[in-house]
C-alpha positions in Angstrom: 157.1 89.4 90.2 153.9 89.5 88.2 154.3 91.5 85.4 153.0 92.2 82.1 154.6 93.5 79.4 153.4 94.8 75.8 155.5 95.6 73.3 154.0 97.1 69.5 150.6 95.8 70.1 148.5 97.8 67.6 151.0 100.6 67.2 149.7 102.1 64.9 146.2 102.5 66.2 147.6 103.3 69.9 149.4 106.5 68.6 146.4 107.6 66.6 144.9 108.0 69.4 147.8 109.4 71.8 149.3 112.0 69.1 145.2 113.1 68.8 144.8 113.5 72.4 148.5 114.3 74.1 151.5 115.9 73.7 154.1 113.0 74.1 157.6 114.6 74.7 161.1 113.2 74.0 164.1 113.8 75.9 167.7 113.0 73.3 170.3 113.3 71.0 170.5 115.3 67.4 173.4 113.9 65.8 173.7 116.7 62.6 176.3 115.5 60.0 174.9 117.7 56.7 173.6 121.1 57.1 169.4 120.9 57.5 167.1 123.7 56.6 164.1 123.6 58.3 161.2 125.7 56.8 159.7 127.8 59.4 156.5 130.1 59.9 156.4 133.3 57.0 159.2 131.7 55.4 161.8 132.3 58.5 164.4 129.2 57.8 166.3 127.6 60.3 169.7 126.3 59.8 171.5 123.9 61.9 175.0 123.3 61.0 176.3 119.7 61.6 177.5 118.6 65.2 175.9 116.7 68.2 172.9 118.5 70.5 170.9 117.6 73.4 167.4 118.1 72.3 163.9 117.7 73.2 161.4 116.7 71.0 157.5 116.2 71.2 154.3 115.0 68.9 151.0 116.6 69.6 148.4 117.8 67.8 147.1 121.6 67.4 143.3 122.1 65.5 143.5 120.2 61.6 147.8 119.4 62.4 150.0 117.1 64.2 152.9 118.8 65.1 156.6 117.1 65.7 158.7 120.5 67.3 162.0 120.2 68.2 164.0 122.5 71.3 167.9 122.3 69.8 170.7 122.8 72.4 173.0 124.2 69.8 172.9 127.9 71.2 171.6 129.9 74.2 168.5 129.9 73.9 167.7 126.9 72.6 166.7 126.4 68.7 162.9 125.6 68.4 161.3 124.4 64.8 157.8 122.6 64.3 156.9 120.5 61.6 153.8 120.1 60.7 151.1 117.9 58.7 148.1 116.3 58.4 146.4 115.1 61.1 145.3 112.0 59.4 148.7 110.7 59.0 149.9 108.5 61.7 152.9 107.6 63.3 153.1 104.2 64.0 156.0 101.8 64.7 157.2 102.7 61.5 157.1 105.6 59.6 158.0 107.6 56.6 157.2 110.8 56.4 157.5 112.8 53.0 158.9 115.9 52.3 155.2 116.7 50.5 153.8 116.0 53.1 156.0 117.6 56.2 156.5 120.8 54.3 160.3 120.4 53.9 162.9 119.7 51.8 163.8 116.3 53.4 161.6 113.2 54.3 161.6 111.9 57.9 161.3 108.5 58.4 162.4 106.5 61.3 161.1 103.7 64.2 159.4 104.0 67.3 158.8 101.4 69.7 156.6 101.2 72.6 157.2 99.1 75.6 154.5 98.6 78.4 154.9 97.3 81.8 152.9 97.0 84.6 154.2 96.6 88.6 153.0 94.0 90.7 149.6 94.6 92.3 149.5 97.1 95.6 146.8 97.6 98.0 146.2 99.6 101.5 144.1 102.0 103.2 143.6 105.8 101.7 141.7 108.7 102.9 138.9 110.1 101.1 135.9 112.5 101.3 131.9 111.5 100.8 128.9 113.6 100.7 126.2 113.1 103.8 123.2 114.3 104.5 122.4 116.6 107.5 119.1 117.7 109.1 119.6 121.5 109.9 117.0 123.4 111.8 116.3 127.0 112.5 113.4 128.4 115.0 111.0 130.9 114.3 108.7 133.2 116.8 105.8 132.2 115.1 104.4 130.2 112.2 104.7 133.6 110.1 108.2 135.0 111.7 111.2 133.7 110.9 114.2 134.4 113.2 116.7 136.6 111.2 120.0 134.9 110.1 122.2 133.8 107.1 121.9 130.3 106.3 125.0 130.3 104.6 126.7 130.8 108.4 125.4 127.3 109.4 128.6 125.2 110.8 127.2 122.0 110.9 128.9 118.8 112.0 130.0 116.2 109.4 129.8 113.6 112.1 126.1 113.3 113.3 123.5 112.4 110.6 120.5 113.2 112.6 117.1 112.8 110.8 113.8 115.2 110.7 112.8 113.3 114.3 115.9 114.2 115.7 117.3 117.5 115.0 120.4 119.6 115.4 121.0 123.6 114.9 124.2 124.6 115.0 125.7 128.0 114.5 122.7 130.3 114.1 123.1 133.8 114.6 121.5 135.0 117.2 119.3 131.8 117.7 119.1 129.3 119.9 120.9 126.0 119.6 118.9 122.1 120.1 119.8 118.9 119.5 117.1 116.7 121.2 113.8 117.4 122.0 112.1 120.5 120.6 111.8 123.8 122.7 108.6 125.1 123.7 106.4 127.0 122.2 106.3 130.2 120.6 110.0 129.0 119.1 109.2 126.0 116.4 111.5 124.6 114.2 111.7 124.9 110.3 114.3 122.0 109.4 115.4 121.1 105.7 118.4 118.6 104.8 121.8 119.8 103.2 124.9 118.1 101.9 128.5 117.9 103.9 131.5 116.8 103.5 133.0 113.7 105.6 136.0 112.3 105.9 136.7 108.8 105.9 138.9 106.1 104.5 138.9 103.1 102.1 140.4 100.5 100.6 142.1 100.6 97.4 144.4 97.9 94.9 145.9 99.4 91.9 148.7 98.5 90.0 151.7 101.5 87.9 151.9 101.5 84.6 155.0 102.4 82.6 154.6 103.3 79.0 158.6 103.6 77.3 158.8 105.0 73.6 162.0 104.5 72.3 162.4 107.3 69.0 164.9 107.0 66.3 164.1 109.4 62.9 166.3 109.8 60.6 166.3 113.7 58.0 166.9 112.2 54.7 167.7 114.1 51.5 167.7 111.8 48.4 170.3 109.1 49.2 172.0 111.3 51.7 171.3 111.4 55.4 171.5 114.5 57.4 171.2 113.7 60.6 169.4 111.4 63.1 167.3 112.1 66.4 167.0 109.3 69.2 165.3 110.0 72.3 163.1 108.2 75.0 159.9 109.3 76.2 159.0 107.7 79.8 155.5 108.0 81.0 154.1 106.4 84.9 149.9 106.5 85.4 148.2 104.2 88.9 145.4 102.4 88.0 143.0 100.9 90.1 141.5 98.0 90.2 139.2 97.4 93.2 137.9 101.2 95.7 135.7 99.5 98.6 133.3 102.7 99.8 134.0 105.8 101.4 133.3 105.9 105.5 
C-alpha cells in the first residue's frame, strides 16, 4: 500500500492557517475533578461541577477572535461556553494559553497532534457536463420582418454541433423547423451561436486524504488542575491528480 504519512510538519503554521479559515470540531471527554468557572458573555458565569462529560469542542475564528467553544453533556440541553482571544495567537502542537489572554481565571495549555494519511492512488471513468456551441436559426418573412417568437423557448439539441453552413431550428413557435438546406424564399434565416450543456464522461485519478488531530488541554489554576479535555477531530477531502477532458 503506498502511503504517505505526515505527522507535526509545520504545526504551528498549518493551524494558523486552518483556525483562520475553518471551524475544526472535536468530538471527546471532559474529565472535571475541581469546580471551573467559565466567564461568559455580560458577565453570565458558568459553573461546571466536577465529574466526567461527553463533549464537543471546536476552534474557529469569528471577525478580530479565535474562538475555542465547548457543548458540555452535563445536563439536558447541553452546557455551551466560548473562549475567546486574539486572533494572532496560534495553536500549534503545543500550547499555553494564559488566563490574560483567554479571559479567564485559569490558563489552558495542552498538545495537539496532527496525523496525515493519504490512500493509495484510484482512478476510473466519471460523468461530467461541458459547454458547446450551437448554431440556432430562426426565419423571417422578409429582410425587415421577423417571425414572432421567444428565443428563450428554443430546445436545442446538445448533441449536434452544426455550424453557420449547416443549420438547425428547433422549437420555434409557430415557425418552421430545418436542418439542411435553406427553405426558399420569402422565409431566410437569421442564425447566431449559443452555449449548451453536454454530457459526457472523463477520466479521473485522485487519491483521499485523512487529516487526524488528536486534542488533549488541560484548565489549570496555579499548581492545581481542574480538569482535562481529550478529543479527536477526523477530517476525509479527494484530491485529484490527473481529469483527461470532458466528451
Amino acid at each position: 500500500m503506498n502511503q504517505r504519512i505526515m505527522k507535526g510538519i509545520g504545526m504551528a503554521a498549518m493551524l494558523g492557517v486552518l483556525v483562520g479559515c475553518n471551524e475544526i470540531n472535536f468530538s471527546g471527554l471532559l474529565n472535571i475533578t475541581a469546580p471551573i468557572t467559565f466567564a461568559g458573555q455580560n458577565r453570565n458565569n458558568v459553573v461546571i461541577n466536577p465529574g466526567q462529560f461527553n463533549a464537543k469542542a471546536s476552534i474557529g475564528q469569528s471577525g478580530q477572535q479565535k474562538q475555542i467553544k465547548l457543548e458540555i453533556n452535563n445536563t439536558n440541553p447541553a452546557t455551551k461556553v466560548q473562549i475567546n482571544f486574539d486572533k494572532n495567537i496560534n495553536i500549534g502542537e503545543t500550547f499555553n494559553l494564559a488566563a490574560a489572554q483567554i479571559g479567564q481565571n485559569f490558563d489552558l495549555a495542552g498538545t495537539m497532534k496532527t496525523t496525515v494519511t493519504n490512500s493509495p492512488e484510484q482512478s476510473g471513468s466519471e460523468s461530467c457536463t461541458y459547454q458547446t456551441p450551437q448554431t440556432v436559426c430562426r426565419s423571417v418573412k422578409s429582410a425587415d420582418t421577423a417571425l414572432t417568437g421567444d428565443l428563450s423557448n428554443l430546445v436545442v439539441d446538445p448533441v449536434a454541433t452544426p455550424d453557420a453552413s449547416n443549420p438547425v431550428m428547433v422549437g420555434m413557435p409557430g415557425g418552421p423547423q430545418f436542418n439542411g438546406p435553406m427553405p426558399p424564399p420569402p422565409h431566410t434565416p437569421t442564425c447566431n451561436t449559443v452555449w449548451v450543456t453536454a454530457y459526457g464522461t472523463m477520466w479521473t485519478r485522485y487519491y483521499i486524504e485523512t487529516t487526524v488531530r488528536d486534542l488533549a488541554a488541560n484548565f489549570v489554576q496555579g499548581a492545581n488542575t481542574l480538569g482535562t479535555y481529550t478529543g479527536q477531530s477526523t477530517e476525509t477531502r479527494r484530491v485529484d491528480t490527473y481529469q483527461s477532458q470532458c466528451r
